[in-house]
PLY file of the C-alpha trace (Angstrom):
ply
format ascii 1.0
element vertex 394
property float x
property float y
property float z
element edge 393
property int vertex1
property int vertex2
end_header
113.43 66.92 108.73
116.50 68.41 107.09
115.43 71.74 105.86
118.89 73.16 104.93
120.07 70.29 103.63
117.08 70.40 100.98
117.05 73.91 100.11
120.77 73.34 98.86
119.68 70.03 96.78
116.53 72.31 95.62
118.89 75.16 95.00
121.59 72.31 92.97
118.37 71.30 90.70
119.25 72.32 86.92
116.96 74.89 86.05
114.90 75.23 89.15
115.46 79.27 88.99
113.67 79.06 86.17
110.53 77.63 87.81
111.21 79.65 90.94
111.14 82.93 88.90
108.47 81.83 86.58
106.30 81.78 89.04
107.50 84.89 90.76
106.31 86.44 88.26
103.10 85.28 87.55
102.49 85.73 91.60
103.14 89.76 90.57
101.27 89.86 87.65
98.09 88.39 89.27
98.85 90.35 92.74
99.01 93.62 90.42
95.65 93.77 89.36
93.55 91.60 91.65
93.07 94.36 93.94
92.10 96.73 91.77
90.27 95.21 88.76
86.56 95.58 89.93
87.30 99.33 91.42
88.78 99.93 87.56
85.63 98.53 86.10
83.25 100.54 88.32
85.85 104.16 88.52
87.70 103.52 85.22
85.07 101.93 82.94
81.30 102.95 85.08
79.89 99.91 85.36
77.47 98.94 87.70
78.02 96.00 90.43
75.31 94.13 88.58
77.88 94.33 85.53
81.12 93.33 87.06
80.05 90.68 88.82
78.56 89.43 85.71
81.38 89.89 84.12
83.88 88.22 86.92
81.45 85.25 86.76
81.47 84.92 82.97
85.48 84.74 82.80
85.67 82.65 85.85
82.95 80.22 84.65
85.02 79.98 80.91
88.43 79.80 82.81
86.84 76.97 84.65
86.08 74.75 81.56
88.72 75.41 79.59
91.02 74.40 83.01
89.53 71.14 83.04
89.39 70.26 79.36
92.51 71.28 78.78
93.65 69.31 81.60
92.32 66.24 79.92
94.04 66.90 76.64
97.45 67.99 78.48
97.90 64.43 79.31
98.38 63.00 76.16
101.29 66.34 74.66
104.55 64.80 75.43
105.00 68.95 76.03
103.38 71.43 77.78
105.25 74.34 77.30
103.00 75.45 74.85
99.64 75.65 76.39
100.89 78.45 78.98
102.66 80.44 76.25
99.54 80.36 74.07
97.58 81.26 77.52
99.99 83.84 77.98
99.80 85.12 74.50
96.02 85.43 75.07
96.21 87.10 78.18
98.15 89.54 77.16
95.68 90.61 74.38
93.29 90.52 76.39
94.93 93.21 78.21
95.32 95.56 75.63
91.41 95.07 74.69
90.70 95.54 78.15
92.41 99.14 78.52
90.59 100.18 75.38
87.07 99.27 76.94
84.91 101.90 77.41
81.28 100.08 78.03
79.94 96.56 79.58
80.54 95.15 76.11
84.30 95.81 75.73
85.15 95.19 79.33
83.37 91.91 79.46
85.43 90.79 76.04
88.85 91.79 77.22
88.17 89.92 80.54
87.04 86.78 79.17
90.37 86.80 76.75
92.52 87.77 79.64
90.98 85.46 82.47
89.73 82.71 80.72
92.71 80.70 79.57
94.44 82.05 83.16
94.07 78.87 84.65
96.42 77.00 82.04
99.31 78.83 82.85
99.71 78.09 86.60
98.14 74.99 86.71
100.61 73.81 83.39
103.77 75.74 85.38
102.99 73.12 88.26
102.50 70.10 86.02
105.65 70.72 83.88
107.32 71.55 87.49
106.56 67.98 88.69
107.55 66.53 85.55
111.19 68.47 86.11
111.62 67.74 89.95
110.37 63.98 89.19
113.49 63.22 87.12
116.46 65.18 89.04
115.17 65.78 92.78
112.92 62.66 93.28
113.26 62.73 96.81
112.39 66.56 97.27
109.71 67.03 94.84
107.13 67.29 97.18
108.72 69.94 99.37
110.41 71.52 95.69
106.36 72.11 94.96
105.75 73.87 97.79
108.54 76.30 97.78
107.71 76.81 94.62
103.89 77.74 95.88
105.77 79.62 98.30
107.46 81.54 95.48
103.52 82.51 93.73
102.76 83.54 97.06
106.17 86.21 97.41
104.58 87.45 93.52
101.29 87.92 94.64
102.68 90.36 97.66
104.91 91.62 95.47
102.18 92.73 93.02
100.41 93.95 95.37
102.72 96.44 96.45
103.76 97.30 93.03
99.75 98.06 91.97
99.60 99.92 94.13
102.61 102.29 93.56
101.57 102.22 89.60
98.31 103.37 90.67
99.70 106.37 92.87
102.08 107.07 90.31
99.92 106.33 86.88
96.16 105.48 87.71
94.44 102.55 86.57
96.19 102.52 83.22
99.39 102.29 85.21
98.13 99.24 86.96
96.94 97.43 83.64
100.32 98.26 81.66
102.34 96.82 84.61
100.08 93.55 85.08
100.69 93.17 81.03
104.66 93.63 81.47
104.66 90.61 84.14
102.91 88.51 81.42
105.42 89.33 78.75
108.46 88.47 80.96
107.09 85.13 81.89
106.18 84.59 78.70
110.14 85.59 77.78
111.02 83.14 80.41
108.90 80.29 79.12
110.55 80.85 75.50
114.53 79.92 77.27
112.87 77.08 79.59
113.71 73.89 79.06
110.96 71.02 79.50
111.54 67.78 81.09
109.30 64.83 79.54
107.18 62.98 81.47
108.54 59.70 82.26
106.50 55.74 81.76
107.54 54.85 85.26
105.94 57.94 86.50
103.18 56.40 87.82
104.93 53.51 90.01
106.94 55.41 90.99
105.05 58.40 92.57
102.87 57.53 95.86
99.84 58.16 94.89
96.51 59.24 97.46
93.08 57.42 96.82
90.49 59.15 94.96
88.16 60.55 97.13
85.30 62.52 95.86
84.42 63.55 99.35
87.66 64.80 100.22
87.53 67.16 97.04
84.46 68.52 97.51
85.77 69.51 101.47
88.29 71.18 99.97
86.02 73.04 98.09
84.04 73.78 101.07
87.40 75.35 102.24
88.24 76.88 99.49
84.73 78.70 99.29
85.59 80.16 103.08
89.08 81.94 101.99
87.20 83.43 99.24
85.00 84.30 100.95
87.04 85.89 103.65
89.48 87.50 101.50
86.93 89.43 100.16
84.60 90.53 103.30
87.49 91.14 105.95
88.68 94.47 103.95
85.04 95.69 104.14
84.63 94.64 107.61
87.93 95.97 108.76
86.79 99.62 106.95
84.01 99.77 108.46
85.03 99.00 112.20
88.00 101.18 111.99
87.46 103.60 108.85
91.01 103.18 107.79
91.64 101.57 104.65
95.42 101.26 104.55
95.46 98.98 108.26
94.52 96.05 105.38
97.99 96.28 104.07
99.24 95.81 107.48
97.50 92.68 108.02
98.06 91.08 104.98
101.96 91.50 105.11
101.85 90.14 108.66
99.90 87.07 106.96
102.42 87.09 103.97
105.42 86.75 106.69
103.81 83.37 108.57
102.12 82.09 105.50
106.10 81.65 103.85
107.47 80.32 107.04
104.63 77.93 107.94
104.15 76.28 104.02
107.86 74.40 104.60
106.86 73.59 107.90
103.91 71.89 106.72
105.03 70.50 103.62
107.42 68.35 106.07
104.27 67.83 108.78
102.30 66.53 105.69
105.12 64.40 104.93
105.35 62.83 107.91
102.26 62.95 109.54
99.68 62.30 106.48
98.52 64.79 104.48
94.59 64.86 106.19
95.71 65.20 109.70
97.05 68.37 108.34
94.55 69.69 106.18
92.16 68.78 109.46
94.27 70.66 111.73
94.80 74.03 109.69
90.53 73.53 109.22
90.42 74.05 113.17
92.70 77.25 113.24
90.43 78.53 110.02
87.17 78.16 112.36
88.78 79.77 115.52
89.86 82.63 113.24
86.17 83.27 112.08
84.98 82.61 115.23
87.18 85.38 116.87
86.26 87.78 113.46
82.56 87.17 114.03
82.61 88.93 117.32
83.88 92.36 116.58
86.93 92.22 118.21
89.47 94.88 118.82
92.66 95.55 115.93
95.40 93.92 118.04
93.06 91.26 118.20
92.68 90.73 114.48
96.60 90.58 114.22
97.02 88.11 117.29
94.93 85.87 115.26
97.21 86.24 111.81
99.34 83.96 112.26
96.44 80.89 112.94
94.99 81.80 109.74
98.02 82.21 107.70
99.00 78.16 108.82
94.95 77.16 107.84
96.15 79.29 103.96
99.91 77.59 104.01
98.46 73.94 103.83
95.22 75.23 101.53
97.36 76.31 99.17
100.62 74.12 99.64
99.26 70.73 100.79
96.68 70.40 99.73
97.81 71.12 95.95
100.24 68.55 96.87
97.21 66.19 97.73
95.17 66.14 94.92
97.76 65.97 92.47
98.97 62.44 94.40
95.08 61.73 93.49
96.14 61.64 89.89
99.69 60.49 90.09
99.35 58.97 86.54
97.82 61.87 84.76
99.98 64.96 86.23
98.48 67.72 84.22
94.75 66.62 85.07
95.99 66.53 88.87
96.94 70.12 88.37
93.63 71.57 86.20
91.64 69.54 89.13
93.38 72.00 91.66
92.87 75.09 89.80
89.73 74.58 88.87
88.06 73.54 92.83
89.44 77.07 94.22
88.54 78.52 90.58
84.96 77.27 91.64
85.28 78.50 94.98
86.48 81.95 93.79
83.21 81.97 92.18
81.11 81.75 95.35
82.90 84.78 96.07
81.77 86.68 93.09
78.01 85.33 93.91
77.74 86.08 97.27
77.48 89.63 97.72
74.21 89.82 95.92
72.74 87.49 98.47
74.63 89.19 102.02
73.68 92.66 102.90
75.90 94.79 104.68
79.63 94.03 105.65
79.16 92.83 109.45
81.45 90.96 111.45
79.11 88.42 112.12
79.10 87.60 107.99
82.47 85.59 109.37
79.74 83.21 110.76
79.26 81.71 106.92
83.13 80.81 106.55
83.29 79.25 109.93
79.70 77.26 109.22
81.84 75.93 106.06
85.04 74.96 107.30
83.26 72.70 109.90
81.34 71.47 107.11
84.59 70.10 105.32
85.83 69.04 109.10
82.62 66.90 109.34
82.98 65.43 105.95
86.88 64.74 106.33
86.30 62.84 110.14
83.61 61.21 108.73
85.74 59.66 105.64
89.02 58.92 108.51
85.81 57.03 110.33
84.48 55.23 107.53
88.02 54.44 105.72
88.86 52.86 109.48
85.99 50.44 109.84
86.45 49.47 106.33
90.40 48.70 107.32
89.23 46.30 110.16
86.39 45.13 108.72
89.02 43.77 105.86
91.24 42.05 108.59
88.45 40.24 110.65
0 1
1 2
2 3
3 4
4 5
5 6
6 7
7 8
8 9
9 10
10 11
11 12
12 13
13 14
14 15
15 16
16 17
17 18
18 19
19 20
20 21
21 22
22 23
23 24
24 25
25 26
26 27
27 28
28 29
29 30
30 31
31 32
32 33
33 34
34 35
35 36
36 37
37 38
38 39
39 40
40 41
41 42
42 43
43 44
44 45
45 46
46 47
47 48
48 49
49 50
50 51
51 52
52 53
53 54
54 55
55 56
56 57
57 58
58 59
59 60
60 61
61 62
62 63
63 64
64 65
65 66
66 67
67 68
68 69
69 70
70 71
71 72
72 73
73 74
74 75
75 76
76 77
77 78
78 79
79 80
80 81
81 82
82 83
83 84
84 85
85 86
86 87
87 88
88 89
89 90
90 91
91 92
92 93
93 94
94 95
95 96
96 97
97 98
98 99
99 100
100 101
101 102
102 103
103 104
104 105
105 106
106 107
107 108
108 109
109 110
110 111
111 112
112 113
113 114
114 115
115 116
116 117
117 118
118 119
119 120
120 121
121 122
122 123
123 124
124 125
125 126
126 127
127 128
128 129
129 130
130 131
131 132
132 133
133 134
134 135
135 136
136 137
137 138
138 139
139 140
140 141
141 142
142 143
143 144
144 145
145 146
146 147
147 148
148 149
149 150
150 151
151 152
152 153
153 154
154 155
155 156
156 157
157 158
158 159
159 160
160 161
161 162
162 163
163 164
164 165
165 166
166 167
167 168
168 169
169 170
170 171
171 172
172 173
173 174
174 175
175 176
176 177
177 178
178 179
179 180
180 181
181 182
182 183
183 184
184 185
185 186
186 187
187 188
188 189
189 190
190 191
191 192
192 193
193 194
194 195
195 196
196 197
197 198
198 199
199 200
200 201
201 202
202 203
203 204
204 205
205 206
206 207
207 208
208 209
209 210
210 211
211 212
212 213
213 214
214 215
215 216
216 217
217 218
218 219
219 220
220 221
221 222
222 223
223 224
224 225
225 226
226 227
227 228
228 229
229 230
230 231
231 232
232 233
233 234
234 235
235 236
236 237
237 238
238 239
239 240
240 241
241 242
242 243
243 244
244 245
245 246
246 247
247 248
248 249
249 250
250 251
251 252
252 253
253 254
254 255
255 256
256 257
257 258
258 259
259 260
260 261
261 262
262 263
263 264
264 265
265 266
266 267
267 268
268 269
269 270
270 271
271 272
272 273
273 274
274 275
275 276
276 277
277 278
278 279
279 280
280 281
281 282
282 283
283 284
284 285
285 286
286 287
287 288
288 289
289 290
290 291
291 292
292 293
293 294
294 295
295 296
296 297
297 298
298 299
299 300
300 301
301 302
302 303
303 304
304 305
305 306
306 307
307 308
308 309
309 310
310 311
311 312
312 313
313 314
314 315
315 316
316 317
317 318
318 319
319 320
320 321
321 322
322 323
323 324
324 325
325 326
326 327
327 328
328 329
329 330
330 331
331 332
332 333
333 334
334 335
335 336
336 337
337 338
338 339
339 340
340 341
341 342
342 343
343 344
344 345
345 346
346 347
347 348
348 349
349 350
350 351
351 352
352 353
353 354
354 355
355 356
356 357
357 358
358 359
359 360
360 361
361 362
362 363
363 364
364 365
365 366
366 367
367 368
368 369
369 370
370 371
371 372
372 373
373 374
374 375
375 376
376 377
377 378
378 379
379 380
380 381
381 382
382 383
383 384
384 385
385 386
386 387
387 388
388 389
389 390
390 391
391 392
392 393
């Protein structure tokens, strides 16, 4: 494991700033109005919850189809620069409907613009990133992902903290203009990028995973959990300790072991198999919502930080990695495949709330009751693929 000497190959990489930053900024321009968006539509706009949430499930169902379809189609472009400019193009109108909205009707349109063809532009950033790291860094492009996840990740803090500085400083219309200005410069950035081709030998040369439908569908199952948490624990936290801002606290202490653990296990995954780690990071996920479940005190809720923030490094680092390998010869599928299980499980978010009452600590018993179910279904495959191994050499 030679860290430093691949963050100076990775660094060496001809045009990897370009990716790095590219992705930088769509981390900000996502982490500016995630936080915000449904307060704007019920404070800003006056919408009801029955109306945003129909209105989050309506983009995020679109986003989800166009993802995929597109994902099919991306296949066959020998470039695919252009699907995240046009995405980006579309956003951004989106946008500027959005902040003229004024009833259910307008904010539902600008949404749908804005969020539906989302998913092309991170999920083509990764595909064209693999394409680039493929032909000049073949023996870091695994880790080069990663970082590069890591990078998304920095944004999304980033964003966070600027939203919220735009909305102290400008409102809601502060928060929409800034999330619009990270679109235009990635967009800028896109326009100078250069794009590597795919290459024929791509797909002998890569090491590819085994489908598994199973596996997918656990991933899903923890996918669904972080969705779900990330949107109960800054209820739950309010209401034990009434004071909104300690969320901020706790997600920057998850921001600071999240970064440092996604290189660790990028190299773990490397070397130990991808599934061991995926099955590991599911056991710190369960002891987290355990611990959550039982009302614990604040220190207690930071002790357990950094657990969680390994179980988010490998959900959203290796296991990106993972399915991708699943469709080695068909790199831009691999990526609308990602985007569109955590798209899915960002859904179950949305849906949720209308069927959970209340924002107890003991809700943290749903996450944990799903992570084991994708622990259950990911021993059970090990198991199965085992016997069939020595079944094979009898």
């Amino acid at each position: 494991m030679n860290i430093i000497g691949d963050i100076r190959s990775f660094l060496k990489i001809k045009g990897a700033w370009f990716l790095l930053l590219g992705l930088f900024l769509y981390g900000i321009g996502t982490g500016i109005l995630a936080p915000m968006n449904a307060v704007y539509m019920s404070e800003g706009i006056g919408l009801s919850k029955g109306e945003i949430a129909s209105i989050f499930g309506i983009s995020v169902v679109l986003n989800m189809v166009i993802t995929i379809l597109i994902g099919f189609i991306s296949d066959k472009m020998q470039r695919k620069k252009p699907l995240p400019i046009f995405a980006l193009m579309l956003c951004m109108f989106g946008l500027i409907v959005y902040m003229q909205a004024d009833t259910y009707m307008g904010a539902l349109v600008g949404m749908v613009i804005t969020i539906a063809p989302s998913g092309l532009i991170m999920g083509q950033l990764f595909a064209m990133a693999r394409n680039h790291f493929m032909q000049l860094a073949p023996s870091i492009y695994e880790i080069a992902q990663i970082w590069l996840r890591a990078m998304m990740s920095v944004g999304f803090f980033v964003g966070l903290l600027v939203g919220a500085n735009l909305y102290l400083v400008a409102s809601f219309k502060g928060i929409l203009i800034g999330n619009f200005f990270g679109y235009f410069f990635l967009f800028l950035l896109l326009l100078f990028y250069k794009e590597f081709e795919s290459v024929e030998s791509d797909a002998t040369t890569t090491k590819g995973e085994t489908f598994s439908f199973i596996m997918l569908f656990a991933l899903l199952l923890l996918g669904c959990a972080d969705s779900l948490r990330g949107l109960y624990l800054p209820l739950v936290v309010v209401d034990l300790f009434e004071k909104p801002q300690l969320m901020s606290y706790l997600w920057s202490v998850q921001a600071v072991f999240e970064l440092l653990f996604m290189t660790f296990a990028g190299y773990w995954a490397m070397k130990f198999g991808s599934k061991r780690v995926i099955l590991l990071s599911s056991f710190c996920a369960v002891i987290t919502y355990i611990i959550y479940s039982t009302s614990p005190p604040l220190f207690v809720f930071f002790l357990v930080q950094p657990l969680y923030s390994f179980y988010v490094s490998v959900l959203y680092g290796v296991a990106m990695g993972y399915v991708q390998r699943m469709f080695h010869a068909k790199i831009g599928f691999g990526s609308s495949v990602y985007v569109f299980l955590f798209q899915m499980a960002s859904l179950v978010g949305y849906v949720l709330p209308f069927l959970i009452e209340g924002y107890k600590p003991q809700i943290f018993i749903i996450p944990s009751v799903l992570v084991a179910g994708g622990i259950l279904l990911m021993v059970g495959l090990v198991i199965f693929s085992r016997r069939k191994q020595m079944e094979m050499t009898m």
